[in-house]
C-alpha positions in Angstrom: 22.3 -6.1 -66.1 23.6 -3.7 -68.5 27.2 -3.0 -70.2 27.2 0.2 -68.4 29.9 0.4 -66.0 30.6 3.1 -62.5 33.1 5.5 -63.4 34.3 5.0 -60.3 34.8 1.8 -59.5 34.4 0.1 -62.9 31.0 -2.1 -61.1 27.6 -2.7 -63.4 25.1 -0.2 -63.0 21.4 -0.6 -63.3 18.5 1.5 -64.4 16.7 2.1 -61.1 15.3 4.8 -58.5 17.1 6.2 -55.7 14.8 8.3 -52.9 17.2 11.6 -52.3 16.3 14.1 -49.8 15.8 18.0 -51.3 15.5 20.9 -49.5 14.3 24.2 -50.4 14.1 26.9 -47.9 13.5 25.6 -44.6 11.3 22.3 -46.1 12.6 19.4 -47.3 11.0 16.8 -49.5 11.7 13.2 -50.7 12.1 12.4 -54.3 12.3 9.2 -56.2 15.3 10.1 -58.4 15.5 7.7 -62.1 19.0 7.3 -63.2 21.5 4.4 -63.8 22.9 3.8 -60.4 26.1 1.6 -59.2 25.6 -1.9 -58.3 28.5 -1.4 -55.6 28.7 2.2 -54.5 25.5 3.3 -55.7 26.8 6.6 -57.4 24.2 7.6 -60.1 24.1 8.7 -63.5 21.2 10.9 -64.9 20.1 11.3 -68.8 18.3 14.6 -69.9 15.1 12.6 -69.3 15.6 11.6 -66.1 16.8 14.7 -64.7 13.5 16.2 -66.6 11.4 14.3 -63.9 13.1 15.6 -61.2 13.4 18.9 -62.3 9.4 19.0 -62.8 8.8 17.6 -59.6 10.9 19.8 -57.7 9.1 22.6 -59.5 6.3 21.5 -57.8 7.7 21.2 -54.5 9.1 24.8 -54.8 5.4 26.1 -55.8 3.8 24.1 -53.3 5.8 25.9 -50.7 5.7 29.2 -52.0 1.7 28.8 -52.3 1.9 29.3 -56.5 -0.5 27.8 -58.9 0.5 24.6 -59.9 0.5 23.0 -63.2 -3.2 21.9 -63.3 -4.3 25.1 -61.7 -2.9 27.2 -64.3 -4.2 25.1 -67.3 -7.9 25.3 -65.9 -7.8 29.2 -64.7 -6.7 29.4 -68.6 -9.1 27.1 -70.7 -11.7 28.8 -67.7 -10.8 32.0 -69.6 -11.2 30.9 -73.0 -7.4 31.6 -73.9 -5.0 29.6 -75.8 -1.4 28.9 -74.6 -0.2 31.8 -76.5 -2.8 34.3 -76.1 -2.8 33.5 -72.4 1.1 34.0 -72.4 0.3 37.5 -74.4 -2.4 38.8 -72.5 -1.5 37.7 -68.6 2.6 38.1 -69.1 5.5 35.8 -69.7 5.6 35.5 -73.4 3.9 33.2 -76.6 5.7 30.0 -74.9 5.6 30.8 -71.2 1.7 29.2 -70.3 3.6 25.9 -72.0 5.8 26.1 -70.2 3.8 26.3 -66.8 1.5 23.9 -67.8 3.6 21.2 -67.9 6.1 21.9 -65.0 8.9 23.3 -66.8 8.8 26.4 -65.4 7.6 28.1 -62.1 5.2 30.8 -62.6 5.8 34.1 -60.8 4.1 35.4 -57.9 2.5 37.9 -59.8 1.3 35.5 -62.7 -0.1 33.3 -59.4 -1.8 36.0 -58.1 -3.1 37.6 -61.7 -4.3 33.8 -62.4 -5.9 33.7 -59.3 -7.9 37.0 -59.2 -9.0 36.3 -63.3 -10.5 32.5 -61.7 -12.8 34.9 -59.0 -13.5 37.6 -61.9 -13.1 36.0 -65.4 -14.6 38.7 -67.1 -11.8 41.2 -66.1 -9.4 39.4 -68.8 -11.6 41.8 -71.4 -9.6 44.3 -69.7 -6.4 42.9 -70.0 -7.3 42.5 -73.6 -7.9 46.0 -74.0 -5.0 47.3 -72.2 -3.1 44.5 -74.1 -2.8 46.9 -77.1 -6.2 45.4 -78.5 -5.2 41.8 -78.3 -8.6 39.7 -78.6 -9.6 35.9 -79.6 -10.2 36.9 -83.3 -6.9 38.1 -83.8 -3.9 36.0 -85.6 -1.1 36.1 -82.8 1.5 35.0 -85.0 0.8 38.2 -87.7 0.9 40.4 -84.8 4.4 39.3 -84.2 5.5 39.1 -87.3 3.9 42.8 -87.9 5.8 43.9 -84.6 9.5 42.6 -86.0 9.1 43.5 -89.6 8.1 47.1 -87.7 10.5 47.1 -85.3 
């Protein structure tokens, strides 16, 4: 037991799982929530780290469904290509932080990163071309001087 009492009804709640039903579209998915719940009425409270589990994992319900690259899929398309987080997010599209962000299920790709990903895994010699279109972004070059050269220019 805790000290943590139910808004509601004043009962002891306890740090547990609930399974709550999502849906997204026309599919629906199960989902073991974390959160404190209510001994009595089993009302829930979520902290930032809970609701950072679910949120990941419905991220990966919504990209299953949507047929995008998941997690896993975008971090071996990208160390396939020989790219960093950052270069990747340069080169490909979404920004310095955006391949983090994917990587770890924080953020859905598009369906144009998906399919960009997906055509670079069949052809991974076409990122050169990205690279060159990329206004001469390569694997040599300091991405964080780039920027800075880009705001102090801007």
């Amino acid at each position: 037991m805790t000290n943590n009492k139910c808004p509601n009804d004043c009962a002891p709640m306890e740090y547990g799982t609930r399974m709550i039903e999502y849906k997204y579209k026309e599919f629906s998915r199960t989902i073991e929530v974390p959160g404190l719940y209510c001994t009595k009425c089993n009302d829930g409270v979520h902290a930032v780290k809970d609701l950072k589990v679910v949120d990941r994992l419905l991220n990966e319900f919504k990209a299953r469904e949507e047929n995008l690259l998941l997690p896993d899929e975008i971090k071996r398309i990208r160390k396939k290509l020989h790219l960093t987080q950052e270069l990747a997010g340069l080169i490909i599209g979404g920004g310095p932080r955006a391949f983090q962000k994917y990587e770890c299920g924080d953020l859905l790709p598009s369906r144009a990163i998906s399919s960009a990903l997906r055509l670079l895994d069949d052809n991974p010699k076409a990122v050169e071309i990205l690279k060159v279109k990329g206004d001469g972004i390569d694997e040599k070059q300091d991405v964080k001087k780039k920027r800075k050269v880009e705001i102090a220019t801007a």
